[in-house]
C-alpha positions as CSV (number, residue, x, y, z in Angstrom):
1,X,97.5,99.1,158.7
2,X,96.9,97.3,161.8
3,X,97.5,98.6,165.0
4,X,98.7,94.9,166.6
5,X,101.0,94.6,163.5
6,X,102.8,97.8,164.4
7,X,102.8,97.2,168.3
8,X,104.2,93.5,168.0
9,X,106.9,94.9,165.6
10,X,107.7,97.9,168.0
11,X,107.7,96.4,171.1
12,X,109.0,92.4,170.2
13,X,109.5,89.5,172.4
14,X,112.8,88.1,173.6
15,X,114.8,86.8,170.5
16,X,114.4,83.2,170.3
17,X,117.3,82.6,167.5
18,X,120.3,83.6,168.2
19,X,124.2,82.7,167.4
20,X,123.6,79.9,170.0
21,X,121.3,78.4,167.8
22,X,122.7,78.0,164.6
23,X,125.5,74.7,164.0
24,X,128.8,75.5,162.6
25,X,128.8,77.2,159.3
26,X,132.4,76.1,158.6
27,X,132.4,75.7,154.3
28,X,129.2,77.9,154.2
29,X,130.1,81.3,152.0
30,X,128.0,84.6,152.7
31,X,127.8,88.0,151.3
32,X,126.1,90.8,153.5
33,X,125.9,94.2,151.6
34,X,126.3,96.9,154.0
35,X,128.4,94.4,156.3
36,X,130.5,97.1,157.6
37,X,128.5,98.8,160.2
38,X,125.1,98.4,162.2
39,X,123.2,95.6,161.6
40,X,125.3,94.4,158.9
41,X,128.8,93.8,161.1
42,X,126.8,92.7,163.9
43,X,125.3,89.7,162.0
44,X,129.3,89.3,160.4
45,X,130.4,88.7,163.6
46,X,127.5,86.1,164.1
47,X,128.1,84.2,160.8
48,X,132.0,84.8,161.8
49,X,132.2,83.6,164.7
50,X,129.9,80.0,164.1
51,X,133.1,79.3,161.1
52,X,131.2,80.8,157.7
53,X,133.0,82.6,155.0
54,X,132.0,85.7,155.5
55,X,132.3,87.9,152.2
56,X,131.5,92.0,153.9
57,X,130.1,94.0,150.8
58,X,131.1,97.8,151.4
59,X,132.1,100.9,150.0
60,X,134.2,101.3,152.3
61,X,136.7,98.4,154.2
62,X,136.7,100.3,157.0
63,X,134.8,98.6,159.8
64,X,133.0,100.0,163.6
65,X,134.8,98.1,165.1
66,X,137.6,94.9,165.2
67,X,136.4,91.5,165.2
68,X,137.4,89.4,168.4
69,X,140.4,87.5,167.6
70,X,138.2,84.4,169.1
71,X,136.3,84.3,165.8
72,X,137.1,81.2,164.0
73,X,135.5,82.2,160.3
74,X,136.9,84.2,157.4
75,X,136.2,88.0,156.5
76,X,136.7,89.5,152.8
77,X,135.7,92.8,151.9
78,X,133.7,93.0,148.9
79,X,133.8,96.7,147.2
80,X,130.2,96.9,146.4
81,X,128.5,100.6,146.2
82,X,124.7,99.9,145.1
83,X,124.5,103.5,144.0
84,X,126.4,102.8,140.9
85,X,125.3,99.3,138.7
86,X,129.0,99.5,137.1
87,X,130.0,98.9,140.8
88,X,127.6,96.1,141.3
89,X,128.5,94.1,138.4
90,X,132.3,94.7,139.4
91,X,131.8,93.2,142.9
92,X,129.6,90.3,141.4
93,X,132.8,89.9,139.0
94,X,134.9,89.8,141.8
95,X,133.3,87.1,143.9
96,X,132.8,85.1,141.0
97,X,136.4,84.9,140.9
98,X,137.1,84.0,144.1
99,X,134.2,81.4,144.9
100,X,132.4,79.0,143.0
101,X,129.4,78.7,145.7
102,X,127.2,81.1,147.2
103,X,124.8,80.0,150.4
104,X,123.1,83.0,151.6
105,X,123.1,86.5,150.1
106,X,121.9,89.2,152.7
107,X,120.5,92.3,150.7
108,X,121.0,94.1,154.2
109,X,122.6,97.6,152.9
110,X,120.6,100.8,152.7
111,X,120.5,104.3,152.9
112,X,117.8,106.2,156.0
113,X,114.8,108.0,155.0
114,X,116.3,111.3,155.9
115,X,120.5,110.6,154.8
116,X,120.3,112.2,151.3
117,X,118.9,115.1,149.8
118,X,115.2,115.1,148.5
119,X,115.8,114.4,144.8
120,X,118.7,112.6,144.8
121,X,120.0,110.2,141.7
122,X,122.3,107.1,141.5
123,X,125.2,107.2,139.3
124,X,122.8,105.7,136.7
125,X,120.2,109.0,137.2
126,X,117.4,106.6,139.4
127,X,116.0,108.0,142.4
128,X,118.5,107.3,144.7
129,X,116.3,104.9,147.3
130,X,115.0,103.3,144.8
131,X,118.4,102.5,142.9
132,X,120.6,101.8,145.8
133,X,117.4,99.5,147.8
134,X,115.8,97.6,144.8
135,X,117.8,98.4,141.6
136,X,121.3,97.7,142.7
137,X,120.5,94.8,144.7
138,X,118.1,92.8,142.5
139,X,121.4,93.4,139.6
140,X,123.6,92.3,142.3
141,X,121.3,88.6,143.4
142,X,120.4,87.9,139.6
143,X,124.5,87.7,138.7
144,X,125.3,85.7,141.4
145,X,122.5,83.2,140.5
146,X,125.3,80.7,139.5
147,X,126.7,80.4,142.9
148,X,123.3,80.5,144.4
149,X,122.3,78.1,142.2
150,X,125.9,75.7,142.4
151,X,125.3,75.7,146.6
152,X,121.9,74.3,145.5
153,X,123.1,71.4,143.7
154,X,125.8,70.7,146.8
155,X,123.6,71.6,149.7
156,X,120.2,71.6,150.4
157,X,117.7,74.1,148.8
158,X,116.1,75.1,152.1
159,X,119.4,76.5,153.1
160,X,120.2,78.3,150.1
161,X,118.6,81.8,150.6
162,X,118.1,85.4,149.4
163,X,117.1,87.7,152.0
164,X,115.6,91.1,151.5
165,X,115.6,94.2,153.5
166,X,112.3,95.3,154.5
167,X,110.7,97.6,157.4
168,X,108.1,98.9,158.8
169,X,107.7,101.7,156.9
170,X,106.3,99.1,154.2
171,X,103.4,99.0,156.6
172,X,102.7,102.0,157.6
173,X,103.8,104.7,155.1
174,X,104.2,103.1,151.3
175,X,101.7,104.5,148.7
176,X,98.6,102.9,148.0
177,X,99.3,98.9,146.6
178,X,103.0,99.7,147.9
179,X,104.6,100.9,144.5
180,X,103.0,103.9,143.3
181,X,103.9,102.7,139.4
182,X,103.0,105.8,137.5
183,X,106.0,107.6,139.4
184,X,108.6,105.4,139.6
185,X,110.9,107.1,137.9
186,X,110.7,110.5,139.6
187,X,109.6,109.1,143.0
188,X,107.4,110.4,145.7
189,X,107.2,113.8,146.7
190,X,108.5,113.1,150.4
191,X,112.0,111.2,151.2
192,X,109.8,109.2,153.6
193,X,107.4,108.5,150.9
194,X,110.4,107.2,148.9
195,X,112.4,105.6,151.2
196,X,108.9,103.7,152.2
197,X,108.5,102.2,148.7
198,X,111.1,100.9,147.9
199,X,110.8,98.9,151.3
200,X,107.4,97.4,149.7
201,X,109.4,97.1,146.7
202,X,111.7,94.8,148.6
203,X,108.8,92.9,149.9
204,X,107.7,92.6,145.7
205,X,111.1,91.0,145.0
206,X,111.2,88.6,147.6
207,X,108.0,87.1,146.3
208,X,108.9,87.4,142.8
209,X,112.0,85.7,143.7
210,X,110.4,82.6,145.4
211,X,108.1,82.5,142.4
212,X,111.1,82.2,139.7
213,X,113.5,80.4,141.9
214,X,111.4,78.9,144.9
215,X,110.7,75.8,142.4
216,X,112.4,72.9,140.8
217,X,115.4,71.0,141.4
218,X,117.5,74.5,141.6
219,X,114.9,75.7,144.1
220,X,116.0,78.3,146.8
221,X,114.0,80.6,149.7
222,X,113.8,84.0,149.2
223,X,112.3,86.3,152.2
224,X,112.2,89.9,153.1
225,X,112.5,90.9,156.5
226,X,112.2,94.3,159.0
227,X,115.3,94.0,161.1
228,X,113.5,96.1,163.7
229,X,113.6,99.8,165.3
230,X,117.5,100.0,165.4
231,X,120.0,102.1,167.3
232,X,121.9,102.7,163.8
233,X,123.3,105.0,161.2
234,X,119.9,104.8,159.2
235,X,118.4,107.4,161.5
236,X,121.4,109.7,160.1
237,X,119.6,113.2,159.4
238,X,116.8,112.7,161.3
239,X,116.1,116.1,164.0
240,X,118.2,116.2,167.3
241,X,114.3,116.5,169.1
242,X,112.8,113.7,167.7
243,X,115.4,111.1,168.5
244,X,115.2,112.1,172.1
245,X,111.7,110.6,171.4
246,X,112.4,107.4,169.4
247,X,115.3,106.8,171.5
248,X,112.6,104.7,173.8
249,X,111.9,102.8,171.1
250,X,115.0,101.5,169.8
251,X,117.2,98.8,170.1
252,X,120.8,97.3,170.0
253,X,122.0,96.7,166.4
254,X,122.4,93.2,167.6
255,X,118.9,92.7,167.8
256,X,118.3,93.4,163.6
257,X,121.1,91.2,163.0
258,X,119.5,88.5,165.5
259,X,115.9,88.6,162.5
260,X,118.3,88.4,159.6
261,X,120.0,85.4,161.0
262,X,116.2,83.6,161.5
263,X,115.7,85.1,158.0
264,X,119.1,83.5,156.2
265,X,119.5,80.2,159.1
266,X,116.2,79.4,160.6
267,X,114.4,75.8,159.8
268,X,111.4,77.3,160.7
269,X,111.7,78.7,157.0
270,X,110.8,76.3,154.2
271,X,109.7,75.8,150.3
272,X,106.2,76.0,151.6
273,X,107.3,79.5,153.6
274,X,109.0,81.0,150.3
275,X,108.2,84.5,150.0
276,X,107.7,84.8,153.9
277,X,107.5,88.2,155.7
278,X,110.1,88.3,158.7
279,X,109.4,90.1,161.8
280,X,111.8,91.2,165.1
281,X,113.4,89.5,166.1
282,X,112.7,86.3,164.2
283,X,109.0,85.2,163.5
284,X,107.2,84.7,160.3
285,X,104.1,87.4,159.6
286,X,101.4,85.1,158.7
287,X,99.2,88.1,157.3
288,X,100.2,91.3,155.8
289,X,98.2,93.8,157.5
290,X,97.6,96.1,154.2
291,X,95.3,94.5,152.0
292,X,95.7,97.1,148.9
293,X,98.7,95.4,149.2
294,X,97.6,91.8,149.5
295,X,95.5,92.4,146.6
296,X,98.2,94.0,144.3
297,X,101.0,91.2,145.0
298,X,98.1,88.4,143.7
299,X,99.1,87.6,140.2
300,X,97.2,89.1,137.6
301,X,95.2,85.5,136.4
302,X,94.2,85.3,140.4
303,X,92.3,88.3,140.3
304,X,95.4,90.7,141.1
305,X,97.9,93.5,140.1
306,X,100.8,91.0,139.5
307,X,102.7,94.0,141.6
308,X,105.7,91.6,141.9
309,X,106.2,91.2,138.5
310,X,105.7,94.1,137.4
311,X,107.7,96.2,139.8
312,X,110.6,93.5,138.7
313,X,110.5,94.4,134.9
314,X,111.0,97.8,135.9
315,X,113.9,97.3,138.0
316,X,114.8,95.4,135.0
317,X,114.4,98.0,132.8
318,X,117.0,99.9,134.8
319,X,119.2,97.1,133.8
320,X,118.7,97.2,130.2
321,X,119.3,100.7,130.6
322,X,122.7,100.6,132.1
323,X,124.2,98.0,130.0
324,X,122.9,99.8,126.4
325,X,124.5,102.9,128.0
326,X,127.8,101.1,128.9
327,X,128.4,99.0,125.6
């Protein structure tokens, strides 16, 4: 880990892309997961407000607060619960129904490290960060590939994108190579330790993504991104004491949504930037600080782990699972 890396992300300069920057999104369609609170609503409002379809994947329709009646765009709830795959393949069904097109998918909902009890399980018996972070949402991207994929044939591919929530924690607190593989299925001792792996996980699947889809005359952009140190719900659990303390660190949820929408918008972001790490509040890592991790993500005919690929076929796996179970 790098000290600079973890001082630039901490303590980040002015945002330099903001709502003001994008054009109109008027017939753009979006799906945020988690786009009913923190981060999430914040960057509805954004894509909202500039004229997108705005599709606001929840468990829950209730929102923090009520749009502006100046927003010129149009909001859908999407019932979506990552903890549950039955869930996720309902809510692809749903959209499916509804649109033909899909520009940008944010992969922005998530649970905090401390918001569920140490050994918890998805619906589907995976530990639970792992299921409702990586699982869920890589079930959820690959059945909407057809949208994805249909805005690629009407649009352009370098604004058709799959974003990925990252963080931080990715940095400084995953396991060695960032996915310990030999526990995956139990998960780390620690909730920190879990909740920290499956943001390197994220990181795995943005890359493997680019390297499936990033190509070809369906190509898209697929990133991952830490929205930032965030004055949200994610701290939920965390003791009274030591947010007194990271209370001087954090920010406006504004300011996550403000790296999402450089992650999903920016034309700073091309083919040659597929896989890309995004920082706060909307610049492109050019080197990943950890380089057990750099070293596992090479593929395997390069001299690597192929970690990408292989932390894919087990989310995968999870897949193949459910749907055996379900028939």
């Amino acid at each position: 880990m790098a000290l600079w890396s973890v001082w630039t992300q901490y303590f980040p300069p002015k945002p330099s892309f903001t709502e003001a920057s994008i054009p109109s999104q008027e017939g753009r369609i979006v799906i945020v997961t988690g786009g009913n609170a923190g981060v999430g609503f914040e960057l509805c409002k954004m894509l909202y407000g500039r004229g997108a379809t705005v599709y606001m994947g929840a468990r829950s329709e209730i929102i923090s607060e009520t749009p502006a009646n100046t927003f010129n765009g149009k909001l859908n709830f999407l019932a979506l619960d990552l903890n549950d795959l039955a869930s996720v393949e309902d809510a692809a069904a749903a959209f499916a129904a509804k649109e033909t097109k899909l520009d940008i998918l944010f992969n922005n909902a998530g649970i905090g490290a401390l918001s569920v009890p140490y050994g918890s399980k998805t619906a589907q018996g995976t530990e639970a960060f792992m299921g409702i972070h990586c699982v869920g949402p890589l079930l959820f991207s690959k059945l909407l590939l057809p949208q994805l994929r249909k805005a690629v044939q009407l649009s352009d591919s370098e604004k058709v994108r799959v974003v990925w929530a990252g963080s931080l924690l990715a940095e400084m607190s995953s396991p060695t190579d960032g996915v310990d593989f030999a526990i995956l299925d139990e998960g780390p001792k620690t909730r920190m330790g879990a909740y920290s792996a499956t943001k390197a996980g994220n990181i795995f699947l943005a890359a493997e993504w680019a390297r499936r889809y990033g190509s070809g005359e369906e190509a898209m952009i697929s990133v991952a991104q830490n929205p930032g140190n965030l004055r949200t719900n994610m701290f939920k659990g965390t003791p009274g004491w030591w947010m007194i303390v990271l209370n001087r660190t954090l920010y406006p949820a504004k300011f996550g949504a403000y790296t999402e929408l450089y992650a999903g918008l920016s034309p700073d972001i091309t083919l040659d930037r597929n896989g890309a790490y995004i920082m706060p509040w909307g610049r492109i890592q050019e080197h990943f600080p950890r380089k057990d991790v750099v070293e596992a993500m090479k593929p395997q005919d390069q001299g690597g782990k192929g970690a990408p690929k292989r932390f894919w076929e087990w989310c995968e796996s999870k897949h193949r699972e459910f749907e055996s179970k379900s028939k």
